[in-house]
ROVOTI-474010 format. One record per residue (C-alpha): residue number from 1; residue in one letter; x, y, z. Coordinates in nm, 3 decimals, padded with zeros to 5 digits. Layout:
# ROVOTI-474010
  num  residu       xx       yy       zz
  NUM       a        X        Y        Z
...
This chain:
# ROVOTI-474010
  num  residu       xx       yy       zz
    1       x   01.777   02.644   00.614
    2       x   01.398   02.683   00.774
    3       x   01.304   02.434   00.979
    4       x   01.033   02.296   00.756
    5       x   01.287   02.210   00.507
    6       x   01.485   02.000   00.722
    7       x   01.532   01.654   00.637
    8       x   01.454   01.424   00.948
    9       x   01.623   01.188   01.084
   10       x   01.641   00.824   00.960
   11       x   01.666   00.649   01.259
   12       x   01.539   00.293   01.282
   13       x   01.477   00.101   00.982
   14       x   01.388  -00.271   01.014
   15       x   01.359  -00.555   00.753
   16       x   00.980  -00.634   00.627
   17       x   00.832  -00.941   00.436
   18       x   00.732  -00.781   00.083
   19       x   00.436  -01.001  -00.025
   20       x   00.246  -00.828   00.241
   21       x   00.362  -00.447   00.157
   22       x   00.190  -00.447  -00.205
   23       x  -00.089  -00.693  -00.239
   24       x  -00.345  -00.480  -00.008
   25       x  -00.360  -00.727   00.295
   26       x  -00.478  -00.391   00.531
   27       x  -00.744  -00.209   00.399
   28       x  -00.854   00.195   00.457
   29       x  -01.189   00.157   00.652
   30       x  -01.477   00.391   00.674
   31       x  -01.377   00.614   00.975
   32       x  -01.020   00.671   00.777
   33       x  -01.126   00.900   00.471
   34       x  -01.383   01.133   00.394
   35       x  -01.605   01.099   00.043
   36       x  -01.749   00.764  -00.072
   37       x  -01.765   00.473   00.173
   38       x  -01.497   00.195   00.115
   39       x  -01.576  -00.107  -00.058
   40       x  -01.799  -00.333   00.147
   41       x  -01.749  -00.698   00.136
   42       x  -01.635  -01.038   00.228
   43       x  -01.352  -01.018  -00.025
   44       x  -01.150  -00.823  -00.253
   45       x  -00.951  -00.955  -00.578
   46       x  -00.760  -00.774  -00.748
   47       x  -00.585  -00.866  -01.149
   48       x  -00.224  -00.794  -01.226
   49       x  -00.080  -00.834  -01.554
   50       x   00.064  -01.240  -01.668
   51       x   00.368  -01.307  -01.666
   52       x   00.611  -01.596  -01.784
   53       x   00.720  -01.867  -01.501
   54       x   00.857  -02.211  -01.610
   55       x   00.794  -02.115  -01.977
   56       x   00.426  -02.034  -01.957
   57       x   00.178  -01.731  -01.957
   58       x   00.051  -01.717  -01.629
   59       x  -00.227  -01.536  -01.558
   60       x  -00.234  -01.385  -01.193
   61       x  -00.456  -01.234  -00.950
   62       x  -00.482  -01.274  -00.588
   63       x  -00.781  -01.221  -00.319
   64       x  -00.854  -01.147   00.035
   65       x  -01.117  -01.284   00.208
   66       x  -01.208  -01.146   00.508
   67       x  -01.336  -01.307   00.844
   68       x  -01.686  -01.224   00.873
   69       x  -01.734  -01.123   01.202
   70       x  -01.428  -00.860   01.257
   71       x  -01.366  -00.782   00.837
   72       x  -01.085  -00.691   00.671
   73       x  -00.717  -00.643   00.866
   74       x  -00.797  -00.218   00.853
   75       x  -00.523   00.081   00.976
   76       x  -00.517  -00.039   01.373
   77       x  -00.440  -00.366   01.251
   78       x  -00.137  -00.243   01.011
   79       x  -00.030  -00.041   01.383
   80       x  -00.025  -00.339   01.538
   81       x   00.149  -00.542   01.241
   82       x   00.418  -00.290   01.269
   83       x   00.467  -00.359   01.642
   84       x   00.491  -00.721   01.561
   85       x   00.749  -00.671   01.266
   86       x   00.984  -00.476   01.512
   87       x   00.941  -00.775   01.796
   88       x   01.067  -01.032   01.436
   89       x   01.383  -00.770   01.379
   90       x   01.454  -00.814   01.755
   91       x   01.477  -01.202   01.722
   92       x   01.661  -01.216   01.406
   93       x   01.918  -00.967   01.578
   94       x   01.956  -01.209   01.824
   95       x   01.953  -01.521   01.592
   96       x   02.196  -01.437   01.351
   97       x   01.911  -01.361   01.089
   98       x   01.718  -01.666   01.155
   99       x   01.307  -01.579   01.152
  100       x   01.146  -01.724   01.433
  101       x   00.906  -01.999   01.391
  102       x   00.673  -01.846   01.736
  103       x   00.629  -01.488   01.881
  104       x   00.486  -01.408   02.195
  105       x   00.370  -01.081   02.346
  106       x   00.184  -00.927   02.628
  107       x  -00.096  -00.659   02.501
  108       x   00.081  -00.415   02.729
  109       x   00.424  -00.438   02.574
  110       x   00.299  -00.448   02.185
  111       x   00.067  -00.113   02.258
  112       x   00.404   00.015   02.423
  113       x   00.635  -00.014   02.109
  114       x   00.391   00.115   01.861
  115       x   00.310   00.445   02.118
  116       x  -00.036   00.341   02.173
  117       x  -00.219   00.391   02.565
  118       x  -00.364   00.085   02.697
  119       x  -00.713   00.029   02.771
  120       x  -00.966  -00.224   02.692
  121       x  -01.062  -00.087   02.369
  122       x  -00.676  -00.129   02.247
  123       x  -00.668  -00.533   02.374
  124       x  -01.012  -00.577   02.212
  125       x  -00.894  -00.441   01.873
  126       x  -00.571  -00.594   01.917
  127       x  -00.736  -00.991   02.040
  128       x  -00.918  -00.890   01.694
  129       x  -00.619  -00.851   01.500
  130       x  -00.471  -01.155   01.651
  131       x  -00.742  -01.349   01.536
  132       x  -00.787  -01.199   01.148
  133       x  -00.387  -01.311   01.084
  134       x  -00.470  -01.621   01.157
  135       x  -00.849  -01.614   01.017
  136       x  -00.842  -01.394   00.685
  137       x  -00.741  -01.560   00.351
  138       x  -00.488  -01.495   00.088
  139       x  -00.569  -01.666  -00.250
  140       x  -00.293  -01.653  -00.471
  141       x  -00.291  -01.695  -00.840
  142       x   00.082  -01.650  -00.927
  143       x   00.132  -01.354  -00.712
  144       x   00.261  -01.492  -00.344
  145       x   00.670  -01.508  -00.407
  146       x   00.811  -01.767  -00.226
  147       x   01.210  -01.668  -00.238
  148       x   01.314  -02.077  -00.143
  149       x   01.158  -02.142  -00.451
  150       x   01.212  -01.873  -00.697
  151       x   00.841  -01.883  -00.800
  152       x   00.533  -01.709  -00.794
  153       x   00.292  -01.972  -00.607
  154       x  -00.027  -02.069  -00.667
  155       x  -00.117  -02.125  -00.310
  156       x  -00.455  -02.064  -00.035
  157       x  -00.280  -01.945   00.255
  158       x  -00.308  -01.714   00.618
  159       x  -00.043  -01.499   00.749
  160       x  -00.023  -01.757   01.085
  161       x  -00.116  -02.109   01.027
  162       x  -00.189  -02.081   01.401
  163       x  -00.290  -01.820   01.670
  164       x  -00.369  -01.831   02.061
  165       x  -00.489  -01.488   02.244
  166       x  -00.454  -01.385   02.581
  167       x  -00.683  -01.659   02.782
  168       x  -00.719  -01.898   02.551
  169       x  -00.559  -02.277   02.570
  170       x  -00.207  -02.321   02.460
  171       x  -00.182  -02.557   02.148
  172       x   00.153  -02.693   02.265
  173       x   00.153  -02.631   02.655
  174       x  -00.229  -02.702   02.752
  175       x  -00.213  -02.418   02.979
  176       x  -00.414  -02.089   02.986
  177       x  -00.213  -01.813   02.801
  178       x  -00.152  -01.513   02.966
  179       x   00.017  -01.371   02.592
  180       x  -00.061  -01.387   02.219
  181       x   00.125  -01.622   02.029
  182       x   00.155  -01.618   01.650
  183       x   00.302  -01.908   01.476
  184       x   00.428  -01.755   01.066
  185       x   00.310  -01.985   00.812
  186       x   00.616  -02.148   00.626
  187       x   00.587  -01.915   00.317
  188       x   00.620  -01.577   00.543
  189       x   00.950  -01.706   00.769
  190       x   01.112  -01.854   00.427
  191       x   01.081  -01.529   00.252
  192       x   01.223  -01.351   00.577
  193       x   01.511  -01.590   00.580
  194       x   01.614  -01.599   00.249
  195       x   01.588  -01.188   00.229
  196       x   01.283  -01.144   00.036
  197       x   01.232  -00.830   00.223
  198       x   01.199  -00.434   00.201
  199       x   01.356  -00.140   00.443
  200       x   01.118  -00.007   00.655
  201       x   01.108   00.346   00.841
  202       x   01.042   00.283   01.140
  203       x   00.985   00.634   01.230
  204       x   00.825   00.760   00.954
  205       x   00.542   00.528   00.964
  206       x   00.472   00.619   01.309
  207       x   00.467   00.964   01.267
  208       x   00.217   00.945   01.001
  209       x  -00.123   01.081   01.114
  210       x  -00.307   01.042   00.784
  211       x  -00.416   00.685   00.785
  212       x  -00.441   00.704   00.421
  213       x  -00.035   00.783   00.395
  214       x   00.017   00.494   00.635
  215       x  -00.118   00.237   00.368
  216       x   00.043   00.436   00.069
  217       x   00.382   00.414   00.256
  218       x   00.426   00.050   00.178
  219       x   00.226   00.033  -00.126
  220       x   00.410   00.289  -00.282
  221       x   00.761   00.192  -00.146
  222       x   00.769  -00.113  -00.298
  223       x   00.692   00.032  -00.637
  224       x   00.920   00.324  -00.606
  225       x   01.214   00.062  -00.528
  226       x   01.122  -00.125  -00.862
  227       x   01.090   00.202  -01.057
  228       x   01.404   00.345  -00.926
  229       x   01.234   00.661  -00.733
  230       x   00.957   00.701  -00.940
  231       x   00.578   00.493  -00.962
  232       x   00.292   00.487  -01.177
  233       x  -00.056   00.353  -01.096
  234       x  -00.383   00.351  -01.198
  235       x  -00.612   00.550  -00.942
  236       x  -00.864   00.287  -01.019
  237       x  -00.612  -00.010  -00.969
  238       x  -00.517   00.163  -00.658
  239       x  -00.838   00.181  -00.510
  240       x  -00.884  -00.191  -00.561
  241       x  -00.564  -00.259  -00.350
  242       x  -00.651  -00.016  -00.055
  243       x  -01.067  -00.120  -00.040
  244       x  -01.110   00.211  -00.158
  245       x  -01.449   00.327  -00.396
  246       x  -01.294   00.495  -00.681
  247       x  -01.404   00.873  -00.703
  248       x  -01.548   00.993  -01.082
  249       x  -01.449   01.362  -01.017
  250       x  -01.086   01.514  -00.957
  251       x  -01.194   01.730  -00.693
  252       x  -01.308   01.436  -00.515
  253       x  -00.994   01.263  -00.608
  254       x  -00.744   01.545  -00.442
  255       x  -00.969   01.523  -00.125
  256       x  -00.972   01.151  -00.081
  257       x  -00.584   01.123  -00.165
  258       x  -00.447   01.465  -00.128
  259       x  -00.392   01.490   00.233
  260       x  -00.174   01.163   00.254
  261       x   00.005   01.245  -00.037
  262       x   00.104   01.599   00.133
  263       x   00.171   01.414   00.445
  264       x   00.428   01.200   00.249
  265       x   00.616   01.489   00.100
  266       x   00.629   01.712   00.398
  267       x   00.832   01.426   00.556
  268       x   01.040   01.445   00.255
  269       x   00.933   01.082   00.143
  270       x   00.764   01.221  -00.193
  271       x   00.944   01.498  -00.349
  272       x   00.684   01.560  -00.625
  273       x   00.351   01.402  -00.717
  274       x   00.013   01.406  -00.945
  275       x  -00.326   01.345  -00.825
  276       x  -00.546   01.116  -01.112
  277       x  -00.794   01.370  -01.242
  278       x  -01.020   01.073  -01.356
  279       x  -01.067   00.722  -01.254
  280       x  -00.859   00.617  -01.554
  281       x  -00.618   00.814  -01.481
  282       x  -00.245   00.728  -01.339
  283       x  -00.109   00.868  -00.988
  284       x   00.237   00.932  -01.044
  285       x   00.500   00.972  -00.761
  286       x   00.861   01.035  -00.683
  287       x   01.057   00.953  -00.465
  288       x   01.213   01.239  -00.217
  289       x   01.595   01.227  -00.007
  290       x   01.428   01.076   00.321
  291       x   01.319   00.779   00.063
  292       x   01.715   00.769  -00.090
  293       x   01.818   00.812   00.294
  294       x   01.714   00.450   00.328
  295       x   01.802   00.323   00.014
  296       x   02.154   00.412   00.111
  297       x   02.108   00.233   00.430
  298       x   02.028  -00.060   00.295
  299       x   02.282  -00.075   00.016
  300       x   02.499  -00.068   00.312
  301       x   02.411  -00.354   00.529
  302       x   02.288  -00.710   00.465
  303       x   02.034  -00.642   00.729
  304       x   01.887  -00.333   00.869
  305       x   01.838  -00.250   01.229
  306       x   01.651  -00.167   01.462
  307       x   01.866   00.140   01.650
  308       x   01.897   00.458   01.732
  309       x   02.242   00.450   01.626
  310       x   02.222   00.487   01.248
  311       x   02.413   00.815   01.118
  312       x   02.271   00.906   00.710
  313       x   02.523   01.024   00.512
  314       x   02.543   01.428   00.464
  315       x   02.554   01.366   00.116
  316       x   02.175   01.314   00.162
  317       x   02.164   01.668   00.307
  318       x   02.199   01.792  -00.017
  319       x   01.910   01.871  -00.235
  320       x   01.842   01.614  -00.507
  321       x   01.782   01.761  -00.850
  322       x   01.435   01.738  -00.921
  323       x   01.303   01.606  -01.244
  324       x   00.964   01.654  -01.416
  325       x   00.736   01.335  -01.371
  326       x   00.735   01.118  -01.623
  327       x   00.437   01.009  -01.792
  328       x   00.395   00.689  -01.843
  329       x   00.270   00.566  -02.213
  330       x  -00.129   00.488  -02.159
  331       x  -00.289   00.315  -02.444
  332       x  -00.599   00.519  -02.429
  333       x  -00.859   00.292  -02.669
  334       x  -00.977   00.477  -02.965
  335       x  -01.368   00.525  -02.904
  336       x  -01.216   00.691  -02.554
  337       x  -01.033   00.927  -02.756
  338       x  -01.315   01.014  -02.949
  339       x  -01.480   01.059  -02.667
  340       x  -01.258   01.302  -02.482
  341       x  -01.182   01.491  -02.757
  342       x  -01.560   01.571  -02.812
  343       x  -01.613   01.645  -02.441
  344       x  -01.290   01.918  -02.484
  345       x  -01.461   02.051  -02.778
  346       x  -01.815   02.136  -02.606
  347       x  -01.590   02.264  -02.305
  348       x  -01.415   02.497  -02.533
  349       x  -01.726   02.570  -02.737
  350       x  -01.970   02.695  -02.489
  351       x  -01.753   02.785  -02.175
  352       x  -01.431   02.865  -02.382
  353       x  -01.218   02.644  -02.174
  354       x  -00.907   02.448  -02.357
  355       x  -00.784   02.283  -02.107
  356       x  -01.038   02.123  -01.938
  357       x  -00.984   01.763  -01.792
  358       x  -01.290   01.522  -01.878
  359       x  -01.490   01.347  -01.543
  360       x  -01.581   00.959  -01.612
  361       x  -01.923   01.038  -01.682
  362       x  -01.853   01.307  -01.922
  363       x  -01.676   01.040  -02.138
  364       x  -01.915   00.749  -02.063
  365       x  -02.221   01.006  -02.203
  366       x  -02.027   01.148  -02.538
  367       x  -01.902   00.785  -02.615
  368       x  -02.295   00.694  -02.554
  369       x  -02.370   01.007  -02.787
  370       x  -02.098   00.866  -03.012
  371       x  -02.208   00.550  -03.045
  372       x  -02.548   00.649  -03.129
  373       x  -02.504   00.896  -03.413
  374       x  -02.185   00.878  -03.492
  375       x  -01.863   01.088  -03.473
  376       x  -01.973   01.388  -03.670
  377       x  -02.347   01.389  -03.589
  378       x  -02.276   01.412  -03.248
  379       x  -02.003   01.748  -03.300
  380       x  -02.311   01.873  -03.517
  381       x  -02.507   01.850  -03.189
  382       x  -02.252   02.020  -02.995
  383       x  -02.256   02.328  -03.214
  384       x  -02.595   02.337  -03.235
C-alpha cells in the first residue's frame, strides 16, 4: 500500500461538550482564509429550523456576541479550548467521570499540551482567550441542550460564569494568582456529566494546518454522526456559523473551502465531498475510515480516553465501499427555476455550453429580467 494511502493512527480521543462543536462559538478570522474578509461585527445569529418541545412549535435561533475589545473566540482560541478540554478528560479520569466544577493552569503547561512555543505573544492571546469564555455571550432561543433536563433552553449564558488570569485577585482565596482559573457554568459541567458529549481526535485536530479544516472538524462531525457518515449544508448557512462572507462565484467557493476540505480527506476523515457552486447551494460530505475509526471507539467504551494506548480494529484497515453522494431534496422556489433555466439557455445559446452552473448574480439579474417582461419576453431577448 503507498504511504499516502495509509490510514493513521487513532490515538487519543477525548470526550467534548457538543453545544459548543456546532453552534459556531469560534469563528475563522481574517488572517485564516484568503478571498472576502469575514463578517465584521459585535454579533452573529444564526436561524435553525422549529422544532416541537413540550407540545409546541418552537422557533429557534441562537447568537454570539462578542466582547468588544478582543472579538469573537477565533482559531488560537479553539487551540487553546482544545488544551483545556484535554486538562477536563484528565480530571474526569481521575474522578470517576465527574466534570470538575474549577480548572487551573499555568500558561506554560496549556501552550505545552497543545504543541505551541511560549512567548509573550502566546500568554497575551491566551490571557485574551481566558477572558472572552468568560466575557462573550451565548443567546439561546431553543438551541442550548441541557441533557439534566431533556430540553432545548431558552437561556443568556457564557461558557465560565467566572474567570481569573494569571495576576489577577483570586475570587475565593484573595490572593494574587499565579494560574488561570475557569469556573464551567452549570449548563456546560451538566451536559459533560450526564454524557451529552462527542469523540474527539485528539490528533487529528492538531495536525490540521488549514485553520479552516480545524473549525469544519467539529462542525462537520457532529453532523456526520447525526447523518450516519454523510452531511448536507447550505454554503450560505455555513458561512453564517463559521463568520464567514459567503462567496457568489464557485471558483471563489473551491478557494475559500477547498483547501480544508482536501486537508480533511487526505487524513482520511472525508472520503468524498462537493464544493457549493453557488451560495444556495449545499456542501455535501462523507464521512471516511479515520471518521468510522472513532465511531468504533466510542461504541466501545462509555468514555473515551485520553492515551496512547488505544489499538483500532484492522477491520478499519480495510477499504470502505464508497458510495455516490447523495443529494439532498432542495425545494428550489419556482421564479428561481425560471431563472436558472433561462441563464442555462443564454449559456447554451451564445457560448454553446449545457452544463453550465449559474453564479448568484446571474440568477438575481434573469429573475430581475423575468420579473420585468415576463417569462417568454425575456427568452425572446436572449435569442435576439
Amino acid at each position: 500500500v503507498p504511504i499516502e494511502n495509509k490510514l493513521p493512527s487513532v490515538q487519543r480521543i477525548i470526550p467534548v461538550e457538543k453545544n459548543l462543536e456546532s453552534i459556531g462559538y469560534f469563528s475563522i478570522t481574517k488572517g485564516d482564509i484568503r478571498g472576502k474578509s469575514p463578517i465584521k461585527a459585535v454579533s452573529k445569529k444564526v436561524d435553525l429550523s422549529p422544532i416541537y418541545q413540550d407540545g409546541k412549535e418552537l422557533i429557534r435561533s441562537y447568537q454570539i456576541v462578542a466582547d468588544q475589545e478582543v472579538g469573537f473566540p477565533d482559531t488560537n482560541d479553539l487551540d487553546f479550548y482544545r488544551g483545556v478540554q484535554i486538562l477536563i478528560c484528565e480530571y474526569m479520569k481521575q474522578h470517576d467521570g465527574q466534570p470538575p466544577e474549577e480548572i487551573s493552569f499555568r500558561p506554560g503547561e496549556l501552550l505545552r499540551i497543545i504543541g505551541k512555543t511560549k512567548g509573550k505573544l502566546q500568554y497575551r492571546i491566551m490571557a485574551n482567550f481566558v477572558w472572552k469564555l468568560g466575557m462573550v455571550g451565548i443567546i439561546s432561543k431553543w438551541v442550548i441542550y441541557e441533557k439534566e433536563k431533556g430540553k432545548y433552553g431558552d437561556i443568556v449564558t457564557h461558557v465560565c460564569d467566572i474567570i481569573c488570569r494569571v495576576g489577577e485577585t483570586h475570587p475565593k482565596t484573595g490572593e494574587k494568582a499565579k494560574k488561570h482559573y475557569l469556573w464551567f457554568s452549570k449548563w456546560y459541567l451538566n451536559n459533560l456529566k450526564y454524557h451529552y458529549v462527542k469523540p474527539l481526535d485528539v490528533d487529528l485536530y492538531f495536525s490540521l494546518r488549514n485553520p479552516v479544516a480545524k473549525h469544519l472538524y467539529g462542525l462537520l462531525d457532529v453532523m456526520l454522526y447525526a447523518g450516519e457518515g454523510e452531511a448536507h449544508k447550505k454554503y450560505k448557512d455555513l458561512c453564517n456559523v463559521l463568520g464567514l462572507v459567503a462567496e457568489d462565484y464557485s471558483s471563489h467557493i473551491k478557494r475559500q473551502l477547498g483547501p480544508a476540505l482536501e486537508e480533511l480527506k487526505n487524513q482520511k476523515y472525508l472520503a468524498e465531498y462537493k464544493i457549493p457552486a453557488y451560495p444556495d447551494d449545499i456542501l455535501e460530505v462523507e464521512a471516511g475510515e479515520r471518521f468510522r475509526m472513532v465511531l468504533d471507539v466510542q461504541n466501545q467504551k462509555k468514555y473515551y480516553v485520553y492515551s496512547k494506548d488505544i489499538k483500532p480494529k484492522k477491520i478499519f484497515q480495510i477499504p470502505i465501499q464508497q458510495r455516490p453522494l447523495k443529494k439532498p431534496q432542495v425545494q428550489i422556489p419556482q421564479e428561481d427555476q425560471e431563472a436558472i433555466s433561462l441563464v442555462k439557455y443564454f449559456h447554451m445559446q451564445k457560448r454553446g455550453v449545457e452544463e453550465h452552473t449559474p453564479s448568484q448574480s446571474e440568477i438575481q439579474k434573469a429573475g430581475d429580467l423575468i420579473k420585468n417582461y415576463t417569462k417568454d419576453v425575456a427568452r425572446w431577448i436572449v435569442d435576439y
